[in-house]
Each structure stands twice: as structure tokens, then as C-alpha cells.
DRENDO-1510 file (C-alpha; in Angstrom, 1 decimal, always signed):
<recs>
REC; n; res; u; v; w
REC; 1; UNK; +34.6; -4.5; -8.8 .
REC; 2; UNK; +31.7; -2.4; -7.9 .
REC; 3; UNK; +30.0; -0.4; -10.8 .
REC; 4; UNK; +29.3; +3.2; -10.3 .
REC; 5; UNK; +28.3; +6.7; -11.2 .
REC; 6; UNK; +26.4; +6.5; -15.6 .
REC; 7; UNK; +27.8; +3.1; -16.1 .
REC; 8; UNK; +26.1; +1.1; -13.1 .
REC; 9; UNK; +22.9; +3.1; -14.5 .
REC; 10; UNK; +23.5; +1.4; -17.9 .
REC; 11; UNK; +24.0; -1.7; -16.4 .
REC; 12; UNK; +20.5; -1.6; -14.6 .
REC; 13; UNK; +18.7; -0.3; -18.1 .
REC; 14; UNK; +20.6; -3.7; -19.4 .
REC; 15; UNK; +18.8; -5.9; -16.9 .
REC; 16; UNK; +15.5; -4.5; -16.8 .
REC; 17; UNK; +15.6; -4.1; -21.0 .
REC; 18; UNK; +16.1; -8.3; -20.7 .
REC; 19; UNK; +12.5; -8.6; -19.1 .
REC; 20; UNK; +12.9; -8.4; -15.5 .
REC; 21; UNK; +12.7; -4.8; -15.3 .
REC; 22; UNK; +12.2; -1.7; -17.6 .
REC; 23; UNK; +14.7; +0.5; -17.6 .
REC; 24; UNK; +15.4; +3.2; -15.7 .
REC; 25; UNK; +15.8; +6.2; -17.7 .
REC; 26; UNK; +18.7; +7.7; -16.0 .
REC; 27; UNK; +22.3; +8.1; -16.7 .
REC; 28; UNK; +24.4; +8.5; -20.1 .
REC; 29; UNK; +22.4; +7.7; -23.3 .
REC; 30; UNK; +19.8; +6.5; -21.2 .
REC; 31; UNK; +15.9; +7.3; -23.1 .
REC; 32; UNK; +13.1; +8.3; -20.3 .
REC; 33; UNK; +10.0; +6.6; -21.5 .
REC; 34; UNK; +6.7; +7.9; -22.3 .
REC; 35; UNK; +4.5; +9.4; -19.2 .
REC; 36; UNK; +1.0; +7.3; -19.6 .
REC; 37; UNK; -1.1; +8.8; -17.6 .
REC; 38; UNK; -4.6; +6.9; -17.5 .
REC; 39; UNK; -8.0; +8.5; -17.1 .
REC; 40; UNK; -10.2; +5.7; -16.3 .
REC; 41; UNK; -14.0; +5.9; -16.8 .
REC; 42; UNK; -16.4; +5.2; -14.0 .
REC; 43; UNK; -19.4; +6.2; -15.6 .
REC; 44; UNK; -19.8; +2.7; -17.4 .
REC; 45; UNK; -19.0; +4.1; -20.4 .
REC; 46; UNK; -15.8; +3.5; -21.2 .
REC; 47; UNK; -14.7; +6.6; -22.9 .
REC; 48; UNK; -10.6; +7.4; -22.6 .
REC; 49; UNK; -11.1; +10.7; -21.6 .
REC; 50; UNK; -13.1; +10.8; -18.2 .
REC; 51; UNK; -11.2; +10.3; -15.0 .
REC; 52; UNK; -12.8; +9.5; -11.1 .
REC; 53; UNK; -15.7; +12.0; -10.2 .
REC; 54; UNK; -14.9; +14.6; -7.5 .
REC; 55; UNK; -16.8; +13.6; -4.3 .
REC; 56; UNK; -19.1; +16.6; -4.9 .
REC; 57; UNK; -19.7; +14.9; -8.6 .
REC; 58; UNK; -23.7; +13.0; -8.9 .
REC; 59; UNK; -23.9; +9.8; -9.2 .
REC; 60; UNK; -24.1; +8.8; -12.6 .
REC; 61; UNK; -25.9; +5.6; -12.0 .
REC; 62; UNK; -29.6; +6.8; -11.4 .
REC; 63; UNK; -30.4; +3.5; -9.8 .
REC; 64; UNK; -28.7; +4.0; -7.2 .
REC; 65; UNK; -27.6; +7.4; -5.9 .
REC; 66; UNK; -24.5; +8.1; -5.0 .
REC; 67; UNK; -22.7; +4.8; -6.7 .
REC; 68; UNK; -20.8; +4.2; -9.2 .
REC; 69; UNK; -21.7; +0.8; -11.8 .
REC; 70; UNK; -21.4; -2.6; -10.7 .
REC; 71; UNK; -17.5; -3.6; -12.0 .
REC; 72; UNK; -18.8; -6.6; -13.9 .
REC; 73; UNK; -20.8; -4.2; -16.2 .
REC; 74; UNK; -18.9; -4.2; -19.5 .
REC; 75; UNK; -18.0; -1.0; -21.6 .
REC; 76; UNK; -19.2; -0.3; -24.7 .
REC; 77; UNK; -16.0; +1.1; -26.1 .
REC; 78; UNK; -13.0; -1.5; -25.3 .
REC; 79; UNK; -11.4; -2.7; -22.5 .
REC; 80; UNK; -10.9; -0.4; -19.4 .
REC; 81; UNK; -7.9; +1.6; -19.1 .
REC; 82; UNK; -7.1; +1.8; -15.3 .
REC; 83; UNK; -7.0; -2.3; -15.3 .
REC; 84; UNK; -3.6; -3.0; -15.9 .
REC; 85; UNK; -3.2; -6.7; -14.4 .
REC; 86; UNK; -5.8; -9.3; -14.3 .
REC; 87; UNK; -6.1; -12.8; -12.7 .
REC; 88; UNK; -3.3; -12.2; -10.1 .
REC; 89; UNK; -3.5; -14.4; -7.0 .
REC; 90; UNK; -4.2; -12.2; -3.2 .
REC; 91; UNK; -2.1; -9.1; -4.9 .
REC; 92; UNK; -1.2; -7.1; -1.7 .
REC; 93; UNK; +2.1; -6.3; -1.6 .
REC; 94; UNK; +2.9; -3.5; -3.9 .
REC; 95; UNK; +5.7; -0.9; -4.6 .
REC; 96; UNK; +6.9; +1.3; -7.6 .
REC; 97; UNK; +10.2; +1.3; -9.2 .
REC; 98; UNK; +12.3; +3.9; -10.4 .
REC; 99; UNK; +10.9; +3.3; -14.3 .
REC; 100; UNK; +7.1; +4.0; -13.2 .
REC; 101; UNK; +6.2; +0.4; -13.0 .
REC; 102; UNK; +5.1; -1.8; -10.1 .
REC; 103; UNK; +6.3; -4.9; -8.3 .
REC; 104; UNK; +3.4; -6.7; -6.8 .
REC; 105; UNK; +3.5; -9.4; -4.1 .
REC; 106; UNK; +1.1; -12.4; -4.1 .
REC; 107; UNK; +0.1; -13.1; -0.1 .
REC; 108; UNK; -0.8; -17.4; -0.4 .
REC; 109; UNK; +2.2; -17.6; -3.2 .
REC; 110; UNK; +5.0; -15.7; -2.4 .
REC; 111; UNK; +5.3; -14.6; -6.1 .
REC; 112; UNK; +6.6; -11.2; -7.5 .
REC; 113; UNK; +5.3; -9.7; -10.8 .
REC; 114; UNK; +6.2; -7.0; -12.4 .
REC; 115; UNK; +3.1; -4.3; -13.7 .
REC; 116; UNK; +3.6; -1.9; -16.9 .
REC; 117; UNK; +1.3; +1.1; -16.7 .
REC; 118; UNK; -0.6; +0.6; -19.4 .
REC; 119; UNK; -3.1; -2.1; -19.6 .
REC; 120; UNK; -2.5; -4.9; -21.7 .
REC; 121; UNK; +1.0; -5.4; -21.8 .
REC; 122; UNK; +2.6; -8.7; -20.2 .
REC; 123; UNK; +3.1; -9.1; -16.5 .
REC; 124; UNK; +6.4; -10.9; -15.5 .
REC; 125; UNK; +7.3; -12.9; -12.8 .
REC; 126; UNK; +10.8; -11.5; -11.5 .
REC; 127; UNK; +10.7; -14.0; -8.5 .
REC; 128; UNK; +9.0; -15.9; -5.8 .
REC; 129; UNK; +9.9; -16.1; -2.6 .
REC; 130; UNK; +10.5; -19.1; -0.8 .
REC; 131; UNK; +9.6; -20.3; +2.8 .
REC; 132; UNK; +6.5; -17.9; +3.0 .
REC; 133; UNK; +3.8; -19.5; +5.3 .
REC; 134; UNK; -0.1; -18.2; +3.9 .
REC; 135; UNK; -1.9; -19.8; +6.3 .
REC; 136; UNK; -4.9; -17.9; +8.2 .
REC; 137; UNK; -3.7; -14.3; +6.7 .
REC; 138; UNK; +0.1; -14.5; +6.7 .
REC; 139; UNK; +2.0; -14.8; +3.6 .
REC; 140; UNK; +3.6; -12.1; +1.8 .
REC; 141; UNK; +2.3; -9.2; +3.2 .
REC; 142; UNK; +4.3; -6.3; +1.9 .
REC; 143; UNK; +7.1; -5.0; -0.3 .
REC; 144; UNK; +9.2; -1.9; +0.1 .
REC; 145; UNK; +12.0; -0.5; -2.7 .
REC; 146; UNK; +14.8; +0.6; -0.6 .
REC; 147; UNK; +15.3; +4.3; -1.2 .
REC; 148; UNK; +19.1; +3.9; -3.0 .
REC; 149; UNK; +17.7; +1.2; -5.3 .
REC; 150; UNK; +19.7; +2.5; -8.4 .
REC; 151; UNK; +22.7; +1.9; -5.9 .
REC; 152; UNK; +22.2; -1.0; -4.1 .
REC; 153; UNK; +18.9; -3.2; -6.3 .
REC; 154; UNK; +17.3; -3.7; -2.9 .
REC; 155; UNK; +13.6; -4.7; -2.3 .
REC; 156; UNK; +12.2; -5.4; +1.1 .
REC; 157; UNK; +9.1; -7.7; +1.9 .
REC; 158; UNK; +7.5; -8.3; +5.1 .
REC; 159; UNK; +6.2; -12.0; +4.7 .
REC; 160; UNK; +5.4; -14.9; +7.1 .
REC; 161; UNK; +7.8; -18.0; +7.5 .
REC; 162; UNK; +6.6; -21.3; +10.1 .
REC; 163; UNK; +7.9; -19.4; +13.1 .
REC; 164; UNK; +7.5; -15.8; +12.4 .
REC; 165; UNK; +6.8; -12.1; +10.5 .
REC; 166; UNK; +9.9; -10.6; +9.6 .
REC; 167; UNK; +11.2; -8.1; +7.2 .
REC; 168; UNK; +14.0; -9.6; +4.5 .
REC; 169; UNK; +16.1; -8.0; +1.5 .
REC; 170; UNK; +17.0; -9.4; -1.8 .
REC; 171; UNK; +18.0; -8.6; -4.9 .
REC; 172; UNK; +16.3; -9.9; -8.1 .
REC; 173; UNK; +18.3; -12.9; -7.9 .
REC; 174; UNK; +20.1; -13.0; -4.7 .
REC; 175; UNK; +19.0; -15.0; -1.6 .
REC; 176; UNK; +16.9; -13.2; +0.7 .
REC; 177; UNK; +18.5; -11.6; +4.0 .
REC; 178; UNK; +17.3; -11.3; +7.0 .
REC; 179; UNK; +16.3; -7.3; +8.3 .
REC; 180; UNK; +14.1; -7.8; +11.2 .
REC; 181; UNK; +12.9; -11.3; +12.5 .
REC; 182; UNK; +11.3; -12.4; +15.4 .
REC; 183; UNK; +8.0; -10.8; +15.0 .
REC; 184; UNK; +5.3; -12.8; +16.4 .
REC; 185; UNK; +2.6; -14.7; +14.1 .
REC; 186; UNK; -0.6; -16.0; +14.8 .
REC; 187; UNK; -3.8; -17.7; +13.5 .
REC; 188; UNK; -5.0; -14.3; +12.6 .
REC; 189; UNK; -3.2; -10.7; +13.2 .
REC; 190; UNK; -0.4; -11.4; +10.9 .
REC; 191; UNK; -0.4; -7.4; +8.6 .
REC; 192; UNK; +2.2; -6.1; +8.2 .
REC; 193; UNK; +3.3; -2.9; +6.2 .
REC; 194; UNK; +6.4; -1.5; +5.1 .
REC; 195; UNK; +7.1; +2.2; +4.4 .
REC; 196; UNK; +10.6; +4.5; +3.9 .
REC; 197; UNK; +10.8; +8.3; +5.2 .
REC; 198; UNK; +12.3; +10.9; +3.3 .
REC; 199; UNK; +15.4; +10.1; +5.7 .
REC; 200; UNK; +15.7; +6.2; +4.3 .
REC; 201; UNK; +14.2; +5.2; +7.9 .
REC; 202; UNK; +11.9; +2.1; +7.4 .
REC; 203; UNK; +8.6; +1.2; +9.4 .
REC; 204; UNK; +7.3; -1.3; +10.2 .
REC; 205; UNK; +3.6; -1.8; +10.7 .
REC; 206; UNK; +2.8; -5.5; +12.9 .
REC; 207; UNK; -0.6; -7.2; +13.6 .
REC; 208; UNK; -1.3; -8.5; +17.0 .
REC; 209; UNK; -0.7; -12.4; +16.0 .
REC; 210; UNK; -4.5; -12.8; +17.5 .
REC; 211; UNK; -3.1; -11.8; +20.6 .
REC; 212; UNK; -4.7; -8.3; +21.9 .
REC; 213; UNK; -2.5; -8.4; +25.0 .
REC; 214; UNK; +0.7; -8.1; +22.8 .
REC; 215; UNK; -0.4; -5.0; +21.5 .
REC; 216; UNK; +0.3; -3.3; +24.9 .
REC; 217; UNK; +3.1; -5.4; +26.0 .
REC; 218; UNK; +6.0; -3.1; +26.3 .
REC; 219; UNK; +8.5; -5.8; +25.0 .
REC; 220; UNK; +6.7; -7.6; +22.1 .
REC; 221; UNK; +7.3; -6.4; +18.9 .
REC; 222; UNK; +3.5; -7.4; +18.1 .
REC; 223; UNK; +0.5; -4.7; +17.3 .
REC; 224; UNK; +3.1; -2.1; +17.1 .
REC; 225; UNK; +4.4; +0.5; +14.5 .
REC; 226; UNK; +8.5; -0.4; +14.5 .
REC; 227; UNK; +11.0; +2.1; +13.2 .
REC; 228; UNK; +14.3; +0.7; +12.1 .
REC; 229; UNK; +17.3; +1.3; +9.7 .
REC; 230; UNK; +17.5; -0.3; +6.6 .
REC; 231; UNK; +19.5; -3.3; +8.2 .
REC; 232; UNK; +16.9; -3.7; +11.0 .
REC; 233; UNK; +18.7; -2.0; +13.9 .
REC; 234; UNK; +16.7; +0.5; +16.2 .
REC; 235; UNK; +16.9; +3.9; +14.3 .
REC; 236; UNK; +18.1; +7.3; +15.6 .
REC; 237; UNK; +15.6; +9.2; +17.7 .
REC; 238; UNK; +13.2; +6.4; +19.2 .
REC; 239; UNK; +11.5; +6.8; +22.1 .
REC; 240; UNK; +13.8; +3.9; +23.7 .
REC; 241; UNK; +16.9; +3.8; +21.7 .
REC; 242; UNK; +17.4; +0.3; +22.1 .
REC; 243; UNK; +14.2; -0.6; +21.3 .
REC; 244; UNK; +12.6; -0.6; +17.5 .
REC; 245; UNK; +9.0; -0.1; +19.0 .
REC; 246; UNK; +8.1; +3.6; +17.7 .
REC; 247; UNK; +4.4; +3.5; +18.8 .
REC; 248; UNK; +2.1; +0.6; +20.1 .
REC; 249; UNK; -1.7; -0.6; +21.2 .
REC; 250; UNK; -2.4; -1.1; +17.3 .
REC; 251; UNK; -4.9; -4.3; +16.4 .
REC; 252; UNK; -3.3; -4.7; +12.5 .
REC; 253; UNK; -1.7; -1.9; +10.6 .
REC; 254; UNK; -3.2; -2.1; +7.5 .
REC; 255; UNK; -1.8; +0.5; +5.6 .
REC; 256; UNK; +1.1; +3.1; +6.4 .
REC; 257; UNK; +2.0; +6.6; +4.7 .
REC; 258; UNK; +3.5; +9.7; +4.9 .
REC; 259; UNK; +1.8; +13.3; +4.6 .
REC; 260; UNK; +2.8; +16.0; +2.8 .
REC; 261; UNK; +4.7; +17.5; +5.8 .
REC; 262; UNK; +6.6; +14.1; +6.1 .
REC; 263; UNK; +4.9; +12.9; +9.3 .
REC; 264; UNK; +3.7; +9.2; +8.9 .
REC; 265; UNK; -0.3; +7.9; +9.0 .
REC; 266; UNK; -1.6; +4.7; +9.8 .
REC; 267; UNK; -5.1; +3.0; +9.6 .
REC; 268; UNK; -6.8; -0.1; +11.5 .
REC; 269; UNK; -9.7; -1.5; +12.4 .
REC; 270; UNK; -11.6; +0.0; +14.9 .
REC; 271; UNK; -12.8; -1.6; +18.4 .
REC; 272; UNK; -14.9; -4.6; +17.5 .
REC; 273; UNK; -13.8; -3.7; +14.2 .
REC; 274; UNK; -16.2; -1.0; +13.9 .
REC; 275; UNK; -15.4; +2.7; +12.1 .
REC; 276; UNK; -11.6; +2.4; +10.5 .
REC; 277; UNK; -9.0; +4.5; +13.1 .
REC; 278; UNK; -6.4; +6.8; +11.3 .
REC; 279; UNK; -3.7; +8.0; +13.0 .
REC; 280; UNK; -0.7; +10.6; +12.7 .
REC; 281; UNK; +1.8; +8.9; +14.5 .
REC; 282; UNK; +3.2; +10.3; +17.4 .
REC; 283; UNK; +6.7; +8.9; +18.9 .
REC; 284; UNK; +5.8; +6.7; +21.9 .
REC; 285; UNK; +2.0; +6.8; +22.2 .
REC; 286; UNK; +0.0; +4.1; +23.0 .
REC; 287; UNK; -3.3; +3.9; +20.1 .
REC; 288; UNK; -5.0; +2.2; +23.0 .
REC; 289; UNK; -5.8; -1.3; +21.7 .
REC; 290; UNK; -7.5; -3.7; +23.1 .
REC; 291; UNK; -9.1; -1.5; +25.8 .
REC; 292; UNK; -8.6; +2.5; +25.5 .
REC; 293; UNK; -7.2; +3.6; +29.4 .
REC; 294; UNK; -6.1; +6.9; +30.9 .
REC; 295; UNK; -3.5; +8.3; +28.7 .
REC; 296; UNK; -4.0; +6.1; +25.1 .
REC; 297; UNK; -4.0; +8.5; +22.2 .
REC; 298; UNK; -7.4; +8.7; +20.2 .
REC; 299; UNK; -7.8; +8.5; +16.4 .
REC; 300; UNK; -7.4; +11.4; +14.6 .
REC; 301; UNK; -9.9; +10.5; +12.0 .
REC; 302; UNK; -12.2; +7.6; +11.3 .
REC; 303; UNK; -14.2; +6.9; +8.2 .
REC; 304; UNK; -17.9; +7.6; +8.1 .
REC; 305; UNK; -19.7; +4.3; +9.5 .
REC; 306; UNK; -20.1; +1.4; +7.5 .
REC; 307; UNK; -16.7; +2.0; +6.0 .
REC; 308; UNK; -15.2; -0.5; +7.5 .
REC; 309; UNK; -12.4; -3.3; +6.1 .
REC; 310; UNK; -9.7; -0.7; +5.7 .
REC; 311; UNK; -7.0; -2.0; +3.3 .
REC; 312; UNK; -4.2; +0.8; +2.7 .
REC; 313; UNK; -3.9; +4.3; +2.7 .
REC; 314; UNK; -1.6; +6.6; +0.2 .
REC; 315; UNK; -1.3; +10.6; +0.3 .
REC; 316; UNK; -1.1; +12.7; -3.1 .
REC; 317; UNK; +0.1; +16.5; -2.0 .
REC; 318; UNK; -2.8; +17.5; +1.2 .
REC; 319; UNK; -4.9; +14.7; +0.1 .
REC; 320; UNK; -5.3; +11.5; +1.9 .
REC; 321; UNK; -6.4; +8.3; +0.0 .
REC; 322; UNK; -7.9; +5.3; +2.2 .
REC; 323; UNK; -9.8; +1.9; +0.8 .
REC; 324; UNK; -12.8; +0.2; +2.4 .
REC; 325; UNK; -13.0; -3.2; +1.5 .
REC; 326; UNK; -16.4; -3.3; +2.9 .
REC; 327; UNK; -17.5; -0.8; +1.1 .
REC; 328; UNK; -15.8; -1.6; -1.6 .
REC; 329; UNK; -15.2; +2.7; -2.2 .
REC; 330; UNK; -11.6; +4.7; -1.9 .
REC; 331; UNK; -12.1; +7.6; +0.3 .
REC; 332; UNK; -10.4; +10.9; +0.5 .
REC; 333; UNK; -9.5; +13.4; +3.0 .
REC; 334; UNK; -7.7; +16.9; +2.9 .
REC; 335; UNK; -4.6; +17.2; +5.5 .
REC; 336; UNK; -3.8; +20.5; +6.9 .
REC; 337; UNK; -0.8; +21.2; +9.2 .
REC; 338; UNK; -1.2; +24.5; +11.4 .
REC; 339; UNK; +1.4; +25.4; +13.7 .
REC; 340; UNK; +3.2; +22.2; +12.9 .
REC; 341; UNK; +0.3; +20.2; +13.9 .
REC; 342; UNK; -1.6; +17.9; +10.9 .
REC; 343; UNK; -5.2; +17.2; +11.0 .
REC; 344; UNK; -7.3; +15.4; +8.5 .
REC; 345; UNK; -10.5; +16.4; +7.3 .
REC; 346; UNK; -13.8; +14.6; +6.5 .
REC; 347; UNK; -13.8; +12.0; +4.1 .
REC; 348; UNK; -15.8; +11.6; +0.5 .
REC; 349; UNK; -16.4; +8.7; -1.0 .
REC; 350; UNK; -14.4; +9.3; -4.8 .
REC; 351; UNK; -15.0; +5.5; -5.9 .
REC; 352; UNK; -17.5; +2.9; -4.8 .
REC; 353; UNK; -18.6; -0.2; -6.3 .
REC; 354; UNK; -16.4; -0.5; -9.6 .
REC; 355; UNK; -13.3; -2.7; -9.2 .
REC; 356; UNK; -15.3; -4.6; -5.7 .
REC; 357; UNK; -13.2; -4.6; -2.7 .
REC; 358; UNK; -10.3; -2.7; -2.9 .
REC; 359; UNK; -7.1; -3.3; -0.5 .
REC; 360; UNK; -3.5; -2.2; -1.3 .
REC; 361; UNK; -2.9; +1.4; -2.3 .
REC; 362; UNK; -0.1; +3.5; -3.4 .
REC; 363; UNK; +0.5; +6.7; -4.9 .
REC; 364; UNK; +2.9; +7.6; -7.3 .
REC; 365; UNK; +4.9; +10.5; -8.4 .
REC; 366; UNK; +3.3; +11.6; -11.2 .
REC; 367; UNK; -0.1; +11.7; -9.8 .
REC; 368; UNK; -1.5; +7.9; -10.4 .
REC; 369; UNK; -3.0; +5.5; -7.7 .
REC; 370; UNK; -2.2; +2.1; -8.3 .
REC; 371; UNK; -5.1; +0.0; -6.6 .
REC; 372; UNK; -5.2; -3.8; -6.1 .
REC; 373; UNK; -8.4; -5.6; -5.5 .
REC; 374; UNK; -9.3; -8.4; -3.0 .
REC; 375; UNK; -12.2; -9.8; -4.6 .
REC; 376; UNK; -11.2; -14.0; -3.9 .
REC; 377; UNK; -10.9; -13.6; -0.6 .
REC; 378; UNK; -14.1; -15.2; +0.3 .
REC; 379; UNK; -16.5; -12.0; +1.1 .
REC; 380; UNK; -16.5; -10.4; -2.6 .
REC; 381; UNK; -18.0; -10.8; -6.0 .
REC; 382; UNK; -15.1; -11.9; -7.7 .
REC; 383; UNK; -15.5; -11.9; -11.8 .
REC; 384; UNK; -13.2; -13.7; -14.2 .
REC; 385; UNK; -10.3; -11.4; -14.6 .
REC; 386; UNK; -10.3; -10.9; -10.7 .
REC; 387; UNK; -7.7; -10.0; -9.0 .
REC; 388; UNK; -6.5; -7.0; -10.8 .
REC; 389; UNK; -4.3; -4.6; -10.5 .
REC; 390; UNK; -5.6; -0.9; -11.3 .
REC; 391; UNK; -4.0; +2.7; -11.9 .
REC; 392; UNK; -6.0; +5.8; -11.5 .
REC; 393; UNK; -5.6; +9.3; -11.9 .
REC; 394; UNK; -7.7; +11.5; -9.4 .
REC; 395; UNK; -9.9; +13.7; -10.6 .
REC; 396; UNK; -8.5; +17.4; -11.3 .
REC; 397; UNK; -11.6; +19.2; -10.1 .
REC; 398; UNK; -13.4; +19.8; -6.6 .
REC; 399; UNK; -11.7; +18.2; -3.5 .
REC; 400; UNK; -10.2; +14.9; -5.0 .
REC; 401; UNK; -7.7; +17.3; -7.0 .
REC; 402; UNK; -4.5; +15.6; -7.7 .
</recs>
């Protein structure tokens, strides 16, 4: 018998009470829980009531300008409030429940933990997914909660097996199914992202599998941006209805998300990987990787130079949220749409230099960036409690206003 309507909701809040999941705070009798809302400090102070500098802030580390302190400086008043996971291995995949908490994906070991949003409070494993192959930069790339969760308990992942990326579903504790297989893998190239419209369509963001040829190939599911239902077939309104490809010539999506109008936004690498591309998706264009050529669409935006290493991107109202790794710095931009047309604005540098390098980020509904770090991954700094997990609040004042 299938459980509906307040008591299927008080089913849920009786599984996630038991330690898999918190619960939900819906339905009949069910309690919402406290809003936490952390304001982190950067100035290396530690106090609990600062929050991340507006780009026009100055820098409050006077040896050098315009950076924020090294993140292995300690603070002089307890433990830092935005770090709500330590000594997690390659987080990258990471998605928010109904509840306000987090699932986060381990690439190299297919394990799924489950983040509070305060600091300090235990991190569960709720599963770990078999068959995932890490090697080169494949693994568990991804993770998607399906937009009827409280219905249906469905996560996606995008992950790598020994013959190919694909896109499963599970439950907590049913076997995954297969959405979308057959993407190809490679050495190297092997991104992927995952991201639900306000319409319950799902894209899919693929790498080229070290193969820039793919990325143009017409019939390769490889270096492009798919679009699919939530059981993997082509969705309504693609440019070839048969066909999941939405838009193609990328090198690796690295991060996927959608505007405040609803239209979706991707960042790459550039050529060579130089300046970071981002791009408001357009159904059908070619983003002109590996060689730009008469009719490719150029970037709408790219971060100032030496930002380079792009790991994510997330959108809080008109505001656009990017990480360099290279940089180790989150950058924002405003989005305007005139005459139904978005364009992105410059980008400021709100955070450099704290946490390292920075990959995976995602913004939540009441205002809070959850961050994770990529610190192991043999071109950081990594300190003991690396990787970590972190949730920010943007600052209320000059352009980085949440």
C-alpha cells in the first residue's frame, strides 16, 4: 500500500529522526526546526557575529591587500562557525534536503554523508555507492534531490562505473537504477553535474572523456549539456526531440545553475584552460570547444584572469556565485535580464584564501552557501581537518547582498 498525503510525511520524519535523515518539518504534528543561520568570520578573528566582506570591503589583512588570512590561521575565540564537516574524503557531490541539511558525495569512495548546519554535530554515512570507478577524475561526481522527494525519496548521482558516466536513482536503501547510461569516460574529462528546473527537467552537464573531438560530434553524448526527464528520456522542447543533447562544444561542465529568471548557467575552463567561460545556455548552440568556428556562441562572462580552476557555480536572487580553485576565492556577479535577455556583470572577489581551494557550491533557500573544499587533491595546502564542508551567509551590504 502506498502512503500518502500527512501520514507518508510522518513516515519520512520517522526515518530521518532514526539517524539517516532529520526530519522534514512538514505534515500533521510535524515540529519545523530552528533556522541557524551562520555568519562566519573572515577577518581571523573568529567573532560570531561578522559575515563575508562585501567585495567593496578592505582587506583586513594588511600584509597583503586585498586577501583575506591564510585558513590554517587559528581563531582566537573557538572553532569557526561556517566549518560544518571536517576530514571528508574528495567531497564534490553535494545537494540539500527538504530539512536544510546536506547530502555530500565522496568522488574516490562513493560514500554519502549526511551534513547538519551547524558545526559540530556528527556526520552520518546514509550509504555508499557501489561500482563507482575514481580513477583519473571519475568517481562520484554529483548528486541531485529529485524535486518530489517527499513523494517519491529519490536522489540522483552522476558517477563513473568501468565502462561509463551515467546518471542513477536510489533510495536510501534501495538498489540504484539506471537514468541515463552510456556516457562516454576517459582518462581525464569525466565532470559531470546534475541540476533540476523549476519544471522537474534534469541536466546534465558531461566532460569530454579526454576527447575534444566528442565535444562537437553531433551524436556523442560527451562535452555536452543533456536535458532529460527524470527517467532519462529526451525532455519536451529539445532542439532534436529524440535526442537528449540540449547544447554542445563544452570541455567539462563544472558547475550548473539556474538564474533568477529560471534560465540555466554553466562554467568551464577556458581554451588552454585559460580565463573560466560562463554561459547562459541557449537551446542548440554550439560553446565552440576545442576550436571556436563561424557560428559557435561566445561566453557570456569570464572571470578576471588568473581565476582559473572553476569548481561550481550557485545563484542567490540576481547574484551569481562562482569558485576558483586556483585562486582559491568565490566570486560574484550581478544578473540582469532586459527584454528577456540575462547578462552577467563583472565579478568581485568576496572570499580568497580562507578555506584553500574551493570546488562544489550550492545555495540554499534561506540565503546560505554551502562550500566544499578540494584541498587533497594534489595542488593545495591541505591542513588536518581538510576536506571540509562549509556554510556561509553572504554579506548583507554592498554588491554581495543576499
Amino acid at each position: 500500500m502506498r502512503v500518502t498525503g500527512a501520514v507518508r510525511v510522518r513516515a519520512i520524519g520517522l526515518l530521518l529522526a532514526g539517524g539517516l535523515l532529520a526530519a522534514c518539518g512538514t505534515g500533521a504534528g510535524a515540529q519545523t526546526p530552528p533556522t541557524w543561520v551562520p555568519k562566519p568570520d573572515f577577518s581571523g578573528e573568529g567573532g560570531p557575529n561578522t559575515t563575508v566582506p562585501s567585495p567593496r570591503a578592505p582587506s583586513t589583512n594588511p600584509s597583503v591587500p586585498g586577501q583575506s588570512p591564510s585558513p590554517s590561521r587559528p581563531s582566537s575565540s573557538g572553532p569557526d562557525p561556517a566549518i560544518v564537516a571536517t576530514k571528508l574524503t574528495a567531497p564534490t557531490g553535494l545537494t540539500l534536503l527538504p530539512d536544510g541539511t546536506a547530502l555530500v558525495g565522496e568522488r574516490t569512495t562513493g560514500r554519502i554523508v549526511q551534513v547538519q548546519p551547524r558545526p559540530g554535530q556528527p556526520v552520518r554515512t546514509i550509504r555508499t555507492l557501489a561500482g563507482i570507478d575514481a580513477a583519473g577524475d571519475g568517481g562520484l561526481l554529483d548528486l541531485a534531490v529529485s524535486p518530489s522527494f517527499l513523494e517519491d525519496d529519490l536522489i540522483y548521482a552522476y558517477m563513473t562505473t568501468a565502462t561509463d558516466n551515467r546518471v542513477v536513482s536510489f533510495t536510501l536503501n534501495g538498489p540504484p537504477t539506471p537514468v541515463l547510461t552510456g556516457i562516454p569516460k576517459g582518462a581525464t574529462g569525466n565532470t559531470g553535474r546534475l541540476l533540476f528546473d523549476e519544471t522537474g527537467v534534469l541536466y546534465v552537464g558531461t566532460g569530454d572523456a579526454g576527447q575534444p573531438a566528442l565535444a562537437e560530434n553531433a551524436t556523442s553524448l560527451a562535452g555536452k549539456v543533456l536535458r532529460v526527464t527524470a527517467i532519462g528520456r529526451p525532455a519536451p522542447g529539445n532542439p532534436d526531440p529524440t535526442s537528449p543533447i540540449f547544447t554542445r562544444g563544452h570541455q567539462v561542465v563544472d558547475g550548473l545553475c539556474l538564474d533568477a529568471t529560471g534560465e540555466v548557467v554553466e562554467v568551464e575552463p577556458g581554451p588552454n584552460n585559460s580565463a573560466t567561460e560562463v554561459n547562459i545556455l541557449h537551446a542548440g548552440a554550439d560553446y565552440g570547444y576545442p576550436a571556436q568556428a563561424a557560428g559557435t556562441r561566445p561566453p557570456d562572462a569570464r572571470l578576471p584572469d588568473g581565476q582559473t580552476g572553476v569548481g561550481g557555480c550557485a545563484t542567490i536572487g540576481p547574484l551569481l556565485f562562482v569558485t576558483s580553485r586556483d585562486a582559491t576565492a568565490l566570486l560574484t556577479a550581478a544578473v540582469t535580464t532586459r527584454a528577456g535577455s540575462s547578462s552577467i556583470g563583472n565579478f568581485t572577489t568576496v572570499l580568497e584564501g580562507r578555506y584553500g581551494r574551493l570546488l562544489t557550491v550550492v545555495a540554499a533557500p534561506d540565503g546560505a552557501l554551502w562550500l566544499t573544499t578540494a584541498n587533497r587533491d594534489g595542488h593545495g595546502h591541505p591542513i588536518p581537518a581538510d576536506e571540509r564542508v562549509l556554510r556561509i551567509t553572504p554579506s548583507a551590504g554592498g554588491s554581495a547582498q543576499a
